[in-house]
Legacy VTK file of the C-alpha trace (Angstrom):
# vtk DataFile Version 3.0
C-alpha trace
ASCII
DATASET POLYDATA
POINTS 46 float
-3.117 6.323 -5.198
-6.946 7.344 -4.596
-8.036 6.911 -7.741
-6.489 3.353 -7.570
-8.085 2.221 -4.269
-11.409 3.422 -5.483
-11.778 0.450 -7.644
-12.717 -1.836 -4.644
-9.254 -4.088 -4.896
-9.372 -7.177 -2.675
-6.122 -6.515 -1.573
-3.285 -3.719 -1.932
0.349 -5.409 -1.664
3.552 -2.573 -1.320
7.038 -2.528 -0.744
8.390 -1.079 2.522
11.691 -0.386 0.809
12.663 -0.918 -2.582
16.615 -1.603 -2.664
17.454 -0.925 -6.145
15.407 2.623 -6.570
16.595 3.493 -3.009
13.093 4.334 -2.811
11.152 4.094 1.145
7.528 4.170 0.551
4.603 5.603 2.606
3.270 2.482 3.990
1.701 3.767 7.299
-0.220 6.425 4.678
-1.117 3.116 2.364
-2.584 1.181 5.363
-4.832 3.900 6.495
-6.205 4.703 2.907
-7.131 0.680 2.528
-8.595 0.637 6.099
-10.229 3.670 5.315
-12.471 1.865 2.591
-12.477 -1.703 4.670
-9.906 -3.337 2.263
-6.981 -5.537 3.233
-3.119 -4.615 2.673
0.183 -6.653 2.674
3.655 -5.208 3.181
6.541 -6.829 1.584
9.204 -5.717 4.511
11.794 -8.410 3.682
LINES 1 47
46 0 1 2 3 4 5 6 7 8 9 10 11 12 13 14 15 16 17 18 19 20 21 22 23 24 25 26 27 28 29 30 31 32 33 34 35 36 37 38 39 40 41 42 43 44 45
């Protein structure tokens, strides 16, 4: 995910929960590493 983010996105968009994969991702974690480097994220929570 670090190496990702250090490409200086505009904006990271995740899943909360993925429904299909059963699959609960580490949003809190994602939000930190974007406001970390002053970028903006979206979570998809519905």
């Amino acid at each position: 995910m670090r190496i990702c983010l250090a490409r200086r996105q505009k904006i990271v968009i995740i899943a909360n929960f993925i429904n299909v994969l059963v699959t609960i991702n580490p949003v809190e974690g994602v939000y930190v590493m974007t406001r970390t480097i002053g970028e903006v994220s979206l979570v998809d929570g519905a």
